[in-house]
C-alpha positions in Angstrom: 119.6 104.8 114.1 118.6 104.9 110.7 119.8 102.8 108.2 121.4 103.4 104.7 120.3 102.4 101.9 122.8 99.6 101.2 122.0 98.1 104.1 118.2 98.0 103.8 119.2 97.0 100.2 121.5 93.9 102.0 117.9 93.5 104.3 116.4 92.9 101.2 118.4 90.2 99.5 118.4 88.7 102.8 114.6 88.1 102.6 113.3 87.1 99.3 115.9 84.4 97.7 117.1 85.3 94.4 116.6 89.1 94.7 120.0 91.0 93.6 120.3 94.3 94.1 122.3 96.5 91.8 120.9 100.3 93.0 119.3 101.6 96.6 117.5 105.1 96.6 116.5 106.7 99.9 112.6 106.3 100.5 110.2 108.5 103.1 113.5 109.6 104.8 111.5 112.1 107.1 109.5 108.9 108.3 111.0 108.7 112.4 109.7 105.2 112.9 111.1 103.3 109.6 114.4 103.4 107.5 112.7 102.5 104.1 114.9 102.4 100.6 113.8 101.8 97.4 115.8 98.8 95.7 116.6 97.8 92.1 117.3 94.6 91.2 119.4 92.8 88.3 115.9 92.2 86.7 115.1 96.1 87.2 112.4 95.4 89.4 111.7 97.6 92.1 111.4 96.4 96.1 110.3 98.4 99.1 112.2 97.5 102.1 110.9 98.6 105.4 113.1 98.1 108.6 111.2 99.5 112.1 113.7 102.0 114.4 112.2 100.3 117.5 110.0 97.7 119.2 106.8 100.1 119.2 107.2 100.5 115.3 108.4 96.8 114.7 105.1 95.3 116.2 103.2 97.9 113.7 104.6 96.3 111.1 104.2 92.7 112.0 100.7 93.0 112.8 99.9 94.9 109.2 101.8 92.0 108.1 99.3 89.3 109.2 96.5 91.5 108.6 97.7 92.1 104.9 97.9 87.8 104.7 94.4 87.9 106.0 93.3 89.6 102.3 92.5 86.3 100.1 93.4 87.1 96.2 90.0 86.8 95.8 89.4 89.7 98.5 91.9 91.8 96.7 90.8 91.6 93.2 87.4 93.0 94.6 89.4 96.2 95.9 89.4 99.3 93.9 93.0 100.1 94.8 96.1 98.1 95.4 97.5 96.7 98.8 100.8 96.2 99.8 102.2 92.6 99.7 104.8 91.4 101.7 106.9 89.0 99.6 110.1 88.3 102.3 111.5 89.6 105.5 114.6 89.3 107.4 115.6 89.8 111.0 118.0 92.5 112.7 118.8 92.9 116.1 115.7 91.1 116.8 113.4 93.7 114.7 112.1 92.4 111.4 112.3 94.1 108.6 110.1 93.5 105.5 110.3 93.9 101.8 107.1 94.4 99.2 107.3 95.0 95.6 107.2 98.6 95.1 103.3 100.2 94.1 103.7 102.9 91.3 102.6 106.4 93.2 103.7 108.8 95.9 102.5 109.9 98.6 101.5 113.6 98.9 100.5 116.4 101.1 96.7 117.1 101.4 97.3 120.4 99.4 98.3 118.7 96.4 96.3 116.4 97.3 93.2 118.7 96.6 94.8 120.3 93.8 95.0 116.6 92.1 91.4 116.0 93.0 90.4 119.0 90.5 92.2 117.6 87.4 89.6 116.5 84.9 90.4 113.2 83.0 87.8 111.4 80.5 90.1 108.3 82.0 88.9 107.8 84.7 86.6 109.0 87.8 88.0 112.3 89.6 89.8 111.5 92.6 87.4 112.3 95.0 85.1 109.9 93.6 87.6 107.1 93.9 88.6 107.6 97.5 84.7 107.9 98.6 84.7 104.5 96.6 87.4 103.3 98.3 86.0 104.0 101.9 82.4 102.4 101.0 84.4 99.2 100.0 86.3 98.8 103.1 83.4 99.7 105.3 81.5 96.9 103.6 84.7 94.5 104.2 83.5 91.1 105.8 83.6 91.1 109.6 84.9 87.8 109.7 88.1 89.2 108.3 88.8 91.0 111.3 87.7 88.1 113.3 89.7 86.0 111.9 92.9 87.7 112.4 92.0 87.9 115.8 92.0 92.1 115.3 89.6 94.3 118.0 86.0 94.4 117.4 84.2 97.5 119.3 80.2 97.7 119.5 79.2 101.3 119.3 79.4 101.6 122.3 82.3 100.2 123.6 83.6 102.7 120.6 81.5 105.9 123.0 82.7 104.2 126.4 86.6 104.1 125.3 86.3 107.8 124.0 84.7 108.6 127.5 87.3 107.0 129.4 90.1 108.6 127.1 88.3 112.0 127.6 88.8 111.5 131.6 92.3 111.1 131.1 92.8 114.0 128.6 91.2 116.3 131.4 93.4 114.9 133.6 96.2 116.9 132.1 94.8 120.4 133.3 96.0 121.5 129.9 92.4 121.4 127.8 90.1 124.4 128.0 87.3 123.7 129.2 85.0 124.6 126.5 86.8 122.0 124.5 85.8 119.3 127.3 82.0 120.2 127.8 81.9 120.2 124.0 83.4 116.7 123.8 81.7 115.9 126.5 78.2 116.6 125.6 78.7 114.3 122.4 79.8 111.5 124.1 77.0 111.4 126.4 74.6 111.6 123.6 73.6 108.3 122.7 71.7 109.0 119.6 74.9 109.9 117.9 76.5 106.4 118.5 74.0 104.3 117.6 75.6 103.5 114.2 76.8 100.0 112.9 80.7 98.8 113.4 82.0 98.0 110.3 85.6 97.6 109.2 87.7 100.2 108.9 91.2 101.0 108.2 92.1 102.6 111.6 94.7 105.2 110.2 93.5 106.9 106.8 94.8 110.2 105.7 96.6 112.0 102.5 99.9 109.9 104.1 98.3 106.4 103.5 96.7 107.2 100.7 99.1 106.2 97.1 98.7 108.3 94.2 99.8 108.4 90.8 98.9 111.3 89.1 95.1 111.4 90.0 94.6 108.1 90.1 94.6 106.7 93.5 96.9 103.3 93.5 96.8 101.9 96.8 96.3 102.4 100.7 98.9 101.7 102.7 99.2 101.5 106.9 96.6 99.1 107.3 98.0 97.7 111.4 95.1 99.4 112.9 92.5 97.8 110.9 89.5 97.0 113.3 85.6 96.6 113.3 84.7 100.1 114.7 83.3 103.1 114.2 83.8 104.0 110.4 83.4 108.0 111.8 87.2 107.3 112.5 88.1 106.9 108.5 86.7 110.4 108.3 88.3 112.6 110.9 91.5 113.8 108.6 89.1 115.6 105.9 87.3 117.3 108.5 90.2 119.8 108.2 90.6 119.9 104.5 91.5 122.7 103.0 88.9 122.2 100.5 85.4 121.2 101.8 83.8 120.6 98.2 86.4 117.8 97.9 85.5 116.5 101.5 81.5 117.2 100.9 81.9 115.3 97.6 83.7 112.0 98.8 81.3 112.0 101.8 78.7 111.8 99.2 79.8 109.3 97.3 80.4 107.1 100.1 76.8 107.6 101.1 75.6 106.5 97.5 78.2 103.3 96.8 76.6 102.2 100.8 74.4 99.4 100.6 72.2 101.2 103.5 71.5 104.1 104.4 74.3 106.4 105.6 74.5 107.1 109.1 72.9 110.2 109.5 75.5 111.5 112.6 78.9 109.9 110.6 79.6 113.7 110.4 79.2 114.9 113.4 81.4 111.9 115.1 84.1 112.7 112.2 84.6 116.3 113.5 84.7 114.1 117.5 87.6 112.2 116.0 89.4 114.9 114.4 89.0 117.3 117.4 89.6 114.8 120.2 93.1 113.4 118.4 95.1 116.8 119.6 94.3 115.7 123.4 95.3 112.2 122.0 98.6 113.6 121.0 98.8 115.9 124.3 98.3 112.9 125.9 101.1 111.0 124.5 103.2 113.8 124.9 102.4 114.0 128.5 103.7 110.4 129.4 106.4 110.8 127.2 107.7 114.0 128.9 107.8 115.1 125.5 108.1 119.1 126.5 108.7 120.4 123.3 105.6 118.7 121.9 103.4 119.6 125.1 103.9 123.1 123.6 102.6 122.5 120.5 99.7 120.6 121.4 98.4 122.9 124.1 98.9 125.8 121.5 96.8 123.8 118.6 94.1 123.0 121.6 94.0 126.7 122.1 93.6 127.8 118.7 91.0 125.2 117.8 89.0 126.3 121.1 89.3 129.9 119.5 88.4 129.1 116.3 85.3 127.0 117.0 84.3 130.0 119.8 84.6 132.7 116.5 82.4 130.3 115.0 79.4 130.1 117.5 80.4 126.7 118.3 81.1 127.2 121.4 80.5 129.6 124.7 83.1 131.1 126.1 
């Protein structure tokens, strides 16, 4: 059930001592796994409180919660971008909710998005540039920070022989064509295109983690499926970008800021990720019994085998 914003605002209070709140705004109220409000405080400053619908979505938050300790101040001044920081938390009906001061910025849809990434500013660096920045710098993160917060750390390939094992169970559906496995198939099989280094990597980056204020990128938020893998992963949501400049230009960038060469096949795994994530979601759906969303995962399986089949991409 989701919660109102006077009660996420009482959540609040509950959690960090001294914090009174005089106004509660709705915040992300299409978002099915958290009630989140905006609250003001007799100081006027501004609190995010964040209070998980169920178990699944509470344990997503506690772990980003340890993994967001895990950043030392000095760690964080070396970001170019803000990360949340959890400053209190209070329990309800055995589901913790927790409260971060708020980050100035929204959160957009990839059109905008784009459309932000071609404003020119002699402020500062075009967007584009700062999120290719921004991926260079986590992929460079210390290992030891995942290791030290006890987070999974995949070789390449253990990254290849989960995907494999995945892809077994995805056929097992009956509900992928078949060029679409062969084609997933084939890549997985060839070892040339894993041999890259595991680095850190966020784990969950798109436009709806991604916190902008005008066209300045703010922060990046979602960080519970941080992990050392394969940095392909980070990629996969601009592989279907409306605009490819903007996706050819941050893939650039990243190359250059690199302190080694870029992995020549990063691409190529990119389009694996972004492909393979609808039989993911079929997946899901499957042993949910989700019907409704069966549908519409089979449907965007179909249309993606068609649309790679126009494209000579694959034999019918």
């Amino acid at each position: 059930m989701t919660l109102t914003p006077l009660t996420l605002a009482a959540l609040a209070s509950a959690g960090v001592p001294g914090l009174f709140p005089v106004a509660a705004y709705p915040h992300e109220p299409d978002n099915p796994e958290y009630s989140s409000a905006l609250v003001v405080d007799s100081a006027r400053q501004r609190w995010i409180v964040r209070a998980p619908e169920n178990i699944e979505a509470s344990v997503r938050l506690e772990t980003e919660h340890v993994i967001l300790h895990s950043f030392s101040p000095g760690l964080r001044a070396r970001l170019p971008f803000q990360l949340p920081t959890v400053v209190g938390s209070a329990d309800r009906h055995g589901l913790k909710s927790f409260v971060y001061p708020e980050i100035p910025g929204q959160i957009v849809e990839i059109d905008e998005l784009v459309r932000r990434s071609r404003v020119v500013s002699p402020e500062r660096e075009p967007l584009a540039t700062q999120i290719g920045t921004a991926l260079a710098t986590i992929h460079t993160l210390p290992v030891e920070l995942v290791q030290e917060a006890d987070l999974p750390f995949y070789s390449w390939d253990q990254c290849r022989q989960r995907m494999l094992a995945e892809l077994d169970h995805a056929a097992g559906t009956g509900k992928i064509p078949s060029e679409l496995l062969r084609r997933w198939e084939g890549w997985l099989e060839d070892e040339s295109m894993w041999r890259f280094n595991p680095s850190v990597i966020h784990g969950d980056l798109s436009e709806e983690n991604i916190v902008l204020d005008g066209d300045r990128m703010t922060a990046i938020r979602g960080w519970q499926d941080m992990q050392v893998a394969d940095p392909a992963s980070d990629f996969a949501w601009l592989m279907s970008c409306p605009d490819q400049d903007l996706a050819d230009t941050i893939l650039e960038v990243y190359s250059m800021q690199l302190p080694h060469a870029p992995d020549p096949h990063l691409l190529r795994r990119s389009y694996l990720h972004a492909e393979f994530a609808l039989a993911q979601w079929l997946v899901r759906a499957v042993e949910q019994d989700d019907r409704a969303t069966i549908s519409e995962a089979v449907s965007l399986l179909e249309t993606l085998a068609e649309d790679l089949r126009e494209s000579g991409a694959l034999s019918s």
